[in-house]
BAVO-481028 format. One line per field, with one value per residue (C-alpha): residue number from 0; residue in three letters; y, z, x. Coordinates in nm, 3 decimals, decimal comma, always signed. Layout:
N
num = NUM/... $
residuo = ala/... $
yy = Y/... $
zz = Z/... $
xx = X/... $
END
This chain:
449
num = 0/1/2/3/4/5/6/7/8/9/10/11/12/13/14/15/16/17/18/19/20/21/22/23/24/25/26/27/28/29/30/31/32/33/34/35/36/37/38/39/40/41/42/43/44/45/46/47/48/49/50/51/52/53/54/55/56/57/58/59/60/61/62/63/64/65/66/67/68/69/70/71/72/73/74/75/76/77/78/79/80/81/82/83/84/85/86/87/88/89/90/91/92/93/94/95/96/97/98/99/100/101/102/103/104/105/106/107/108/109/110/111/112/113/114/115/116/117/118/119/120/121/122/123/124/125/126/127/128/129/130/131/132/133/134/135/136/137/138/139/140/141/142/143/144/145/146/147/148/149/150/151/152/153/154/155/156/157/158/159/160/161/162/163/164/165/166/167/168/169/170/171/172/173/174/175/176/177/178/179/180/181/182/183/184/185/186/187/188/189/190/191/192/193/194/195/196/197/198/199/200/201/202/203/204/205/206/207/208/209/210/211/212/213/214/215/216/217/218/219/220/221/222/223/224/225/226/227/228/229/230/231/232/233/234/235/236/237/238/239/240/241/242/243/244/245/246/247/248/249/250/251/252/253/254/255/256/257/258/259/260/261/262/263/264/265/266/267/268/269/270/271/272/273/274/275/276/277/278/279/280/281/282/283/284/285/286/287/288/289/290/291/292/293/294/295/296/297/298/299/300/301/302/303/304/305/306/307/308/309/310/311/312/313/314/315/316/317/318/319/320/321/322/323/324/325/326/327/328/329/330/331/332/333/334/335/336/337/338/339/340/341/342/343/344/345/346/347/348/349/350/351/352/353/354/355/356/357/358/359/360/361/362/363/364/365/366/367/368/369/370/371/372/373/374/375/376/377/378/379/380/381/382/383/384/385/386/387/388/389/390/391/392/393/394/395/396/397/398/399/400/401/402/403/404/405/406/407/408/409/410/411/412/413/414/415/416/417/418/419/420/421/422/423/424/425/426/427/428/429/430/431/432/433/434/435/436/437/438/439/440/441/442/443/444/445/446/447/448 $
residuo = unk/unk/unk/unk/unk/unk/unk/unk/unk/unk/unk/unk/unk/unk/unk/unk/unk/unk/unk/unk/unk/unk/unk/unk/unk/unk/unk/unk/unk/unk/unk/unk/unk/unk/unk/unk/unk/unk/unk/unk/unk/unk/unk/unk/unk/unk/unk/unk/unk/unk/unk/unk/unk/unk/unk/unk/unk/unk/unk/unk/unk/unk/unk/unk/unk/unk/unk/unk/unk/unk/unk/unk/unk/unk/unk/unk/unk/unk/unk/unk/unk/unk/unk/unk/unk/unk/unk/unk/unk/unk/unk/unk/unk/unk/unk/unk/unk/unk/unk/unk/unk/unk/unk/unk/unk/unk/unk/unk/unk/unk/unk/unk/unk/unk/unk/unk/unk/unk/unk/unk/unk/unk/unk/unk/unk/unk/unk/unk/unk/unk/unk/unk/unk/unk/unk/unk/unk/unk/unk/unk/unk/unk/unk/unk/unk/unk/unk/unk/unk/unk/unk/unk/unk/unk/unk/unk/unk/unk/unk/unk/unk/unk/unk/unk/unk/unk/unk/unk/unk/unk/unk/unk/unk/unk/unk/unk/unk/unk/unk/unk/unk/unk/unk/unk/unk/unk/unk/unk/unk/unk/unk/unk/unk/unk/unk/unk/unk/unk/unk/unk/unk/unk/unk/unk/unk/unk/unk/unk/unk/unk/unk/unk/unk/unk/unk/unk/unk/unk/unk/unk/unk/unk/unk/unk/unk/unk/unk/unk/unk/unk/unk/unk/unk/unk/unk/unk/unk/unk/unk/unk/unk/unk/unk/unk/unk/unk/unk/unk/unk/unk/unk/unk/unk/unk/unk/unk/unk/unk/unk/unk/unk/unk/unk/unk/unk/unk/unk/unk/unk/unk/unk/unk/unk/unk/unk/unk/unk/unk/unk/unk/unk/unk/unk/unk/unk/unk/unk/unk/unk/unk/unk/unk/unk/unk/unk/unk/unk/unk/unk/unk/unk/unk/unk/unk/unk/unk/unk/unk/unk/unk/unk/unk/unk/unk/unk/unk/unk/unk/unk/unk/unk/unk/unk/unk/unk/unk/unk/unk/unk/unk/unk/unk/unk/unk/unk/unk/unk/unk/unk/unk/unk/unk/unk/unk/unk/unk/unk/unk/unk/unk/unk/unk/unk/unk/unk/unk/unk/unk/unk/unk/unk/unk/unk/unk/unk/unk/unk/unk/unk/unk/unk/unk/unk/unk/unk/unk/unk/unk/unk/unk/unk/unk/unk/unk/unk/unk/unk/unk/unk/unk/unk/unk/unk/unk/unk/unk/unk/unk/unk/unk/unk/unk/unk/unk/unk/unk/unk/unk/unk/unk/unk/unk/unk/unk/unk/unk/unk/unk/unk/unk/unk/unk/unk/unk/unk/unk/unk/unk/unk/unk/unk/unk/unk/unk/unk/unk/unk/unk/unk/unk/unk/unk/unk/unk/unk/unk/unk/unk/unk $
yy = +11,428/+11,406/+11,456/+11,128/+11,136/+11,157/+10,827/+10,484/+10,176/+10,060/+10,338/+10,388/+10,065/+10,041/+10,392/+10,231/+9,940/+10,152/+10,337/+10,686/+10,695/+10,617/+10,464/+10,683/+10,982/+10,830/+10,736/+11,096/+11,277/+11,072/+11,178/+11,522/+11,442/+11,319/+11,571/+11,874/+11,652/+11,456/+11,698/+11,811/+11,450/+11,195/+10,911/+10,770/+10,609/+10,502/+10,598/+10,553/+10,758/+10,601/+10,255/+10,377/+10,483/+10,257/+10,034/+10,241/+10,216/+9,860/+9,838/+10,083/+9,829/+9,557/+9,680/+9,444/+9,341/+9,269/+9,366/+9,633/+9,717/+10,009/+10,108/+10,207/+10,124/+10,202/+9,899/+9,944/+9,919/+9,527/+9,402/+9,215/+9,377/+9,265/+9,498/+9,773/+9,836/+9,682/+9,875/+9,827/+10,166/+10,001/+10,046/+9,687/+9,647/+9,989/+9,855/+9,510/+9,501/+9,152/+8,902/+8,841/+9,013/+8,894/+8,659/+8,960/+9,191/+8,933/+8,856/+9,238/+9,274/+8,973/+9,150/+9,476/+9,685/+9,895/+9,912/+10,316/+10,300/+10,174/+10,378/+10,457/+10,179/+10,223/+10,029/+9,687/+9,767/+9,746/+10,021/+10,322/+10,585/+10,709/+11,012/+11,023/+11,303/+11,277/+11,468/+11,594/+11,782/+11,743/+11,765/+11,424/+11,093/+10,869/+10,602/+10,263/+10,037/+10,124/+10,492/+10,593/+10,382/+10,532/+10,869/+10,814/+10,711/+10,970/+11,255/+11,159/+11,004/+10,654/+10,460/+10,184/+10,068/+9,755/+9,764/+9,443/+9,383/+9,220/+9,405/+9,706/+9,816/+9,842/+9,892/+10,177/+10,418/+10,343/+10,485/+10,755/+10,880/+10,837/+10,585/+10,188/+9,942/+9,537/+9,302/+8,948/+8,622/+8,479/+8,340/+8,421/+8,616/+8,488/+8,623/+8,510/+8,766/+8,997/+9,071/+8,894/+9,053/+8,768/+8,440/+8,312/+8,703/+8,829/+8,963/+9,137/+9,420/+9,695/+10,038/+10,192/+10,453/+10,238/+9,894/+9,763/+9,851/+9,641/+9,364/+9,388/+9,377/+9,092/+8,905/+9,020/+8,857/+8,604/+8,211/+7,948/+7,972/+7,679/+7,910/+8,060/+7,760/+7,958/+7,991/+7,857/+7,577/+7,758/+7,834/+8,183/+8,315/+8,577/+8,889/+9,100/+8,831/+8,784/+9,130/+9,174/+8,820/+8,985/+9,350/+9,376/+9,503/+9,265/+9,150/+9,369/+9,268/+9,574/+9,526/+9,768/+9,630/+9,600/+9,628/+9,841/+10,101/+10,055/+10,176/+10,439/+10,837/+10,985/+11,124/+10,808/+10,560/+10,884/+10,867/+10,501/+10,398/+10,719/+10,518/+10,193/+10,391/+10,518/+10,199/+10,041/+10,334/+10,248/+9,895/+9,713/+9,454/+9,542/+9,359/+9,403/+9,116/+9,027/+8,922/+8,593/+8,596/+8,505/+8,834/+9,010/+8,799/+8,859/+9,131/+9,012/+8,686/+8,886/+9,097/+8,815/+8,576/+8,864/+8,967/+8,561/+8,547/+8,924/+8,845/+8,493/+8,663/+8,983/+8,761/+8,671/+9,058/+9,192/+8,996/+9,199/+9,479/+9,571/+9,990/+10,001/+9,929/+10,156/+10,225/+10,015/+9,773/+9,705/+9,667/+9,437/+9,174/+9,243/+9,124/+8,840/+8,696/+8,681/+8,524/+8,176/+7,885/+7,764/+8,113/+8,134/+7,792/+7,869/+8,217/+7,997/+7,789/+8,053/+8,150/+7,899/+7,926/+8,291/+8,188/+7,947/+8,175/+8,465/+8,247/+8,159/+8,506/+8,590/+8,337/+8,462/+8,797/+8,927/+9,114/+9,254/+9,648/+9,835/+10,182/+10,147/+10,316/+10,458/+10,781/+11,021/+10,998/+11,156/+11,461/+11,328/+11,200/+11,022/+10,759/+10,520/+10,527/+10,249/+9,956/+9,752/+9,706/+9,572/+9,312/+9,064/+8,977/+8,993/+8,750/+8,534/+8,542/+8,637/+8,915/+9,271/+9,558/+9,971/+10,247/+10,593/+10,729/+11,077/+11,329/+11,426/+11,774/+11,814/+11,729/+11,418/+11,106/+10,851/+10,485/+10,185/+9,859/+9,509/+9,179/+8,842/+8,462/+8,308/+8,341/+8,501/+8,792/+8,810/+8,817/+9,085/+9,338/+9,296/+9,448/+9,674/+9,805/+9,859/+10,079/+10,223/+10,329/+10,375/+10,606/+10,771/+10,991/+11,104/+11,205/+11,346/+11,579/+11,952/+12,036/+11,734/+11,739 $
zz = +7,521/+7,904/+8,092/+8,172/+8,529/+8,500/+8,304/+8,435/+8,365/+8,197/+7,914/+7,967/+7,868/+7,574/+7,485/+7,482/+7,271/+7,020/+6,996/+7,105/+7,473/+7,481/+7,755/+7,826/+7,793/+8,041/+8,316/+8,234/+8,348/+8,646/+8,763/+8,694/+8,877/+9,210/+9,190/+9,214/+9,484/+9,678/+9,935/+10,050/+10,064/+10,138/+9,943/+9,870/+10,018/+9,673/+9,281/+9,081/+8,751/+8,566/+8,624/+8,520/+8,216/+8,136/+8,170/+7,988/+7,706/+7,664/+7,659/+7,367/+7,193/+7,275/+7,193/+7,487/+7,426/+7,788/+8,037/+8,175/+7,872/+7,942/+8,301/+8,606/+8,940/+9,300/+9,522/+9,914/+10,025/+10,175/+9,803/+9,765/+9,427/+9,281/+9,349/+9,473/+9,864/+10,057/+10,390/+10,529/+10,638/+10,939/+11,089/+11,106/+10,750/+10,663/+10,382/+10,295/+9,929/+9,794/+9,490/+9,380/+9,281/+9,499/+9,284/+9,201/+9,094/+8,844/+8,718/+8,724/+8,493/+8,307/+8,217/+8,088/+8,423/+8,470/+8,865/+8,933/+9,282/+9,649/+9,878/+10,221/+10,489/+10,844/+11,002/+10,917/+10,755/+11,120/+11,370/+11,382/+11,174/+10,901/+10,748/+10,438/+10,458/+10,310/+9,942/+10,059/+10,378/+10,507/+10,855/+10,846/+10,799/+10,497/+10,705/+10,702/+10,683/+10,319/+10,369/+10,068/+9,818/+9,852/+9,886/+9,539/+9,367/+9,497/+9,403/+9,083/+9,093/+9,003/+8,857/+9,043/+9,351/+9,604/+9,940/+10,188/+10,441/+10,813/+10,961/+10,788/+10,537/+10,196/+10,221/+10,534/+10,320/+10,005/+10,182/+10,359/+10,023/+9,809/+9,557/+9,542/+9,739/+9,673/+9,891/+9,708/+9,931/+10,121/+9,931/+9,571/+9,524/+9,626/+9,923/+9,810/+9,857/+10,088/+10,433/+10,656/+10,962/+10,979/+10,799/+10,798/+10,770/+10,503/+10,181/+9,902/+9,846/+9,529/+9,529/+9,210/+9,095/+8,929/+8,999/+8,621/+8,733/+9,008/+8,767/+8,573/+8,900/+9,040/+8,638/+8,648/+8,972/+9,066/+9,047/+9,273/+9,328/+9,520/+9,659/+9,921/+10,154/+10,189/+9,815/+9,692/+9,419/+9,286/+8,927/+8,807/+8,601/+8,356/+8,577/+8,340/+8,172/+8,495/+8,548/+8,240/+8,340/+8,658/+8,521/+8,601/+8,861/+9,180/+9,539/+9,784/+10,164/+10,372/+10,711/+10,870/+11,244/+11,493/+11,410/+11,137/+11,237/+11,585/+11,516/+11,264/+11,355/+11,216/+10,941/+10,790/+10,873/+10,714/+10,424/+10,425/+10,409/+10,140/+9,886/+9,958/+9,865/+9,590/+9,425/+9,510/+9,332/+9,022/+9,004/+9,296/+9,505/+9,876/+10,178/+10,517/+10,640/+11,011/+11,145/+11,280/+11,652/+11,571/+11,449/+11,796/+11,874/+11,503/+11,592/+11,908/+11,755/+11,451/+11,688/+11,865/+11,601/+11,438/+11,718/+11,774/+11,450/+11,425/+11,674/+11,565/+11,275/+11,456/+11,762/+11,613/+11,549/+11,873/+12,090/+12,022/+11,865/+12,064/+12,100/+11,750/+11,653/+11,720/+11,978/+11,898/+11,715/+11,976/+12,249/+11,936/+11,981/+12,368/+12,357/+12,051/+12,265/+12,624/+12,464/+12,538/+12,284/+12,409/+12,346/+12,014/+11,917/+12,054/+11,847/+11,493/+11,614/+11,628/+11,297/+11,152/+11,280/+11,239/+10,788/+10,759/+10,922/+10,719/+10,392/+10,458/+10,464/+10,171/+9,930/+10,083/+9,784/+9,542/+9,789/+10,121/+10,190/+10,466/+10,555/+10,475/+10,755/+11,108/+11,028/+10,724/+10,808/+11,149/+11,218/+11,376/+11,225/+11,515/+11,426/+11,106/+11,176/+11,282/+11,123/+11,245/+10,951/+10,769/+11,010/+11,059/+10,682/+10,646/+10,989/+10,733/+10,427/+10,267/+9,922/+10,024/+9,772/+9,865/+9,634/+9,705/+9,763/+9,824/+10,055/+10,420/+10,554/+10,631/+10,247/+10,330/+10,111/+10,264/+10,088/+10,102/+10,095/+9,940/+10,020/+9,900/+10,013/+9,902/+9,581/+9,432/+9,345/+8,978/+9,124/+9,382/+9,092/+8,873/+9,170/+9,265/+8,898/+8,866/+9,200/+9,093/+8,759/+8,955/+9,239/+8,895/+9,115/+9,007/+9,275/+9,337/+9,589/+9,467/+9,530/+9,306/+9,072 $
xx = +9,642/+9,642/+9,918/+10,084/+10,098/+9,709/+9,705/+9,604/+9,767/+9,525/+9,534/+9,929/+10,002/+9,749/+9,972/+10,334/+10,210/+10,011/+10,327/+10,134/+10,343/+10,773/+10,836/+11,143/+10,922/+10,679/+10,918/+11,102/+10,736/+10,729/+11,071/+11,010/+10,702/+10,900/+11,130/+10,859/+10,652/+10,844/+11,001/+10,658/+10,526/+10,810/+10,682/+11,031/+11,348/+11,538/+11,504/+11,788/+11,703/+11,950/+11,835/+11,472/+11,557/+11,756/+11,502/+11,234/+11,486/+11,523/+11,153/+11,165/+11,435/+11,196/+10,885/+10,640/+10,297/+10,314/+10,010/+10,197/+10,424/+10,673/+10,458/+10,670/+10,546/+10,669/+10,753/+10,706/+11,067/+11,039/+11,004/+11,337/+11,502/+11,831/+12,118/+11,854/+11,886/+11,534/+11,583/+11,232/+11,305/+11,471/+11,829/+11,849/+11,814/+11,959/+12,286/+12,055/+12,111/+11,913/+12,097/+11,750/+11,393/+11,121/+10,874/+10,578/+10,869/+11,003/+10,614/+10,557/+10,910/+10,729/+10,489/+10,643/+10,636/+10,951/+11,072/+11,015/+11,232/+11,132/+10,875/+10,877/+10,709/+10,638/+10,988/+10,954/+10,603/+10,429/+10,307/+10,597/+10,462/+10,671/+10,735/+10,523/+10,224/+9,852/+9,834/+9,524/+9,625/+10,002/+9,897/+9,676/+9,842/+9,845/+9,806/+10,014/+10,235/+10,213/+10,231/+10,446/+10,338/+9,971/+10,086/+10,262/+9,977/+9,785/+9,968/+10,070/+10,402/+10,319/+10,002/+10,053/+10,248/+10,292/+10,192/+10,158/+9,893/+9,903/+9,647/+9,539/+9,838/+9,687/+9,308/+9,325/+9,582/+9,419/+9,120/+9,256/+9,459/+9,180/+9,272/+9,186/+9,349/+9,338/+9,428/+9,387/+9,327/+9,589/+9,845/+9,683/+10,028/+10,370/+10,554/+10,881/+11,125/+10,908/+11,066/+10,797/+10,587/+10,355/+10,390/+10,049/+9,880/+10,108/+9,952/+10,094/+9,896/+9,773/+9,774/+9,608/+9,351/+9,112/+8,989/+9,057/+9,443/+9,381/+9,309/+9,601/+9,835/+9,657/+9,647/+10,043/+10,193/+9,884/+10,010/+10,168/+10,522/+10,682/+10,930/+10,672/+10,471/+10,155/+10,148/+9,822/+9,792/+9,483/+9,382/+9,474/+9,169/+9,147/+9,059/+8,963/+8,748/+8,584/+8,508/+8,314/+8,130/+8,042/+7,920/+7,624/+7,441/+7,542/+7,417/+7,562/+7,539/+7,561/+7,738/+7,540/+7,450/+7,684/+8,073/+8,132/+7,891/+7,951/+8,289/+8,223/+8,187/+7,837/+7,938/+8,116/+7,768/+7,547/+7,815/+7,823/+7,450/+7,431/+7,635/+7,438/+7,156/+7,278/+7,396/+7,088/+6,904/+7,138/+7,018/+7,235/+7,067/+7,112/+7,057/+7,160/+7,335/+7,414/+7,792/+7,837/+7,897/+8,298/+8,386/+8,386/+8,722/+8,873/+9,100/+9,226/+9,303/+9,467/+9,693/+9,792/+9,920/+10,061/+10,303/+10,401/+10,452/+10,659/+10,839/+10,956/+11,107/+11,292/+11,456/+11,800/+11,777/+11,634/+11,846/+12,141/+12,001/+11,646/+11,757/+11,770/+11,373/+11,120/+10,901/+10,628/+10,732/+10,967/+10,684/+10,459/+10,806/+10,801/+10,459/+10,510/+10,807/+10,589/+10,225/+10,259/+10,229/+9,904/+9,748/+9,891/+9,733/+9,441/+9,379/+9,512/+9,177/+8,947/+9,111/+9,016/+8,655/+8,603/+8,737/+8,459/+8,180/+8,354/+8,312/+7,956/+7,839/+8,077/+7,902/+7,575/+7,604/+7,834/+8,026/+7,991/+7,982/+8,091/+8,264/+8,666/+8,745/+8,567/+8,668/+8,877/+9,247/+9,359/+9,452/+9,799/+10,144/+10,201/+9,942/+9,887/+9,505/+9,291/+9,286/+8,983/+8,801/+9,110/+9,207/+8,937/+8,951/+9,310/+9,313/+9,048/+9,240/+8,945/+8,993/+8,859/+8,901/+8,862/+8,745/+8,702/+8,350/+8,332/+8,474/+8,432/+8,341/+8,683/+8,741/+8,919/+8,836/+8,630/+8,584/+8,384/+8,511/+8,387/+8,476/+8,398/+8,510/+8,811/+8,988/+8,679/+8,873/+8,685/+8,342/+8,445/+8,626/+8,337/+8,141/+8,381/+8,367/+8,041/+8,040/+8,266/+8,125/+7,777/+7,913/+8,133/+8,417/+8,735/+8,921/+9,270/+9,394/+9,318/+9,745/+9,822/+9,573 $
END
């Protein structure tokens, strides 16, 4: 039997309700897991042991059908949880213990998932770098805001964890740490209970090792909830149904003029156009499509209502308390607080544009394909990486998804990412999958393996 930090949710869950997998014996390899890993890697800010198996032990006493029966997952530390400190690794919210679970940890508990501990966020899940280090070489970032969460699915310590996304906070360290990253379409899961950077850019986000995980997540938490205004009133399909509707070979449009490869080193277009052409020689459909002319404002108008919006939500805070933030996310508010209202209006505007041109190409395929990143993770832990080919679809709301794809010289991972219009999250997993199974990589960092 494998090791269970090797297993996926997926197969751990189908363990615990077969009976083959305790959940106390699960969460208890996990720990053990931590405890060897985590000083090297700083994934975490809060796991209480006792709470976890405590936990695992009621699921034992009632045995869960669930989803995610008896499956512990790590929860980047601005999930609200219920007597559980949510610091968002900030001094401002350093003794913030919430009275409530935010709504995606109470549909994750739902659904059988057992609350591993909190991981470490860039402060306030924006641009500070934390202190979490890549499993694949120390000295490169794991990229951010979600920065420990990857990390711990990575290495090992978790097969599954939340992340958010403003800009770039799922899909860039899911790329740069090797594993898949899913962020759904705005408002597909509930914010309620999430300490905000962004109110109209916020999306929870998944961090997992395979895209079927990515599935279950989404099936697990997805749904209107009145309790959050930019919840959607939209139908919550069967994901994993949808998948196997959507399994065979798809339409892939390749991003390959202008942006994306603009942006990208050498070796990640070479790397890049490689996998197009290898999923095209396994039966894909590839086309190169062209950008619409809207998408070469996307990121200012991104940055721009996300620094309004940040700093709408920090200024009862900063005005008393501005020493106490860090560096740069005390220049973002600076900024947020000077931008005047017309400018901010005016970039929701082109927002709006740049979603409908965004969605017109989307429907054009199955998904769109372009490099996850312009280049493996920095060699710098003073940086989160670059985050440009995250934020024009998180600025559209549209559902993007990142699997790994192969390796750099430098033996960093490099990944591709897929996109599709909105709430099509079904058609774009089924694609995803069968990449996935196409390109057929296992990956995890050699140390951690």
């Amino acid at each position: 039997m494998p090791e269970a930090y090797t297993l996926s949710v997926s197969d751990a869950a189908e363990q615990v309700r077969s009976g083959q997998l305790a959940p106390t014996d699960y969460a208890n390899a996990l720990l053990d897991r931590i405890d060897s890993h985590e000083p090297d890697l700083q994934a975490w800010v809060t796991i209480d042991r006792e709470a976890v198996i405590s936990d695992a032990r009621q699921r034992e006493q009632e045995p869960s059908q669930g989803l995610m029966a008896g499956v512990p997952v790590g929860l980047k530390d601005i999930f609200y949880t219920a007597g559980m400190k949510t610091t968002a690794c900030s001094r401002i919210y350093a003794d913030f213990v919430p009275e409530y679970d935010a709504t995606c940890v109470t549909r994750l508990k739902e659904a059988g998932a057992i609350i591993l501990g909190k991981a470490i966020t860039t402060e306030f899940a924006t641009s500070d770098p934390s202190p979490s280090r890549n499993p694949w070489n120390r000295e490169h970032t794991p990229g951010g805001s979600s920065s420990g969460s990857s990390v711990a699915v990575a290495s090992g310590m978790c097969p599954a964890a939340l992340g958010s996304q403003t800009g770039g906070s799922t899909c860039r360290p899911a790329a740069y740490n090797g594993i898949v990253g899913l962020k759904p379409t705005y408002g597909r899961i509930s914010r309620f209970g999430v300490v905000p950077v962004s109110w109209s850019l916020d999306t929870v986000g998944i961090l997992v090792r395979t895209v079927t995980d990515a599935a279950i997540l989404l099936q697990a938490m997805a749904g209107y909830d009145a309790n959050d205004p930019g919840s959607a009133e939209e139908p919550v399909p069967n994901f994993l149904d949808e998948i196997g509707r959507h399994s065979g070979p798809p339409r892939l449009g390749l991003l390959k003029t202008g942006y994306f490869f603009d942006r990208s080193t050498p070796e990640v277009r070479q790397h890049t156009e490689a996998a197009a052409a290898q999923l095209a020689q396994a039966g894909a459909v590839v086309e190169e499509l062209d950008l619409p002319d809207s998408f070469t404002t996307a990121s200012d108008v991104q940055r721009i209502i996300m620094n309004v919006e940040c700093a709408a939500f920090h200024e009862k805070f900063f005005r008393h308390r501005a020493d106490e933030y860090g560096p740069r996310l005390r220049a973002n508010i600076e900024m947020g607080l000077l931008i005047p209202s017309v400018t901010y209006l005016q970039a929701q505007r082109l927002r709006r544009e740049f979603r409908r041109d965004l969605t017109a190409l989307a429907e054009r395929v199955d998904a769109l394909l372009m490099p996850a990143t312009p280049a493996p993770a920095p060699k710098d832990l003073n940086t989160t990486g670059d985050a440009a080919f995250q934020a024009p679809w998180t600025s559209a709301g549209l559902p993007t998804v990142v699997i790994p794809s192969g390796l750099s010289e430098s033996g960093l991972p490099l990944g591709i990412q897929f996109a599709a219009s909105p709430f099509a999250e079904g058609r774009l997993l089924g694609a995803a999958r069968w990449c996935e199974q196409a390109l057929g990589l296992d990956m995890r960092p050699p140390a951690y393996a």
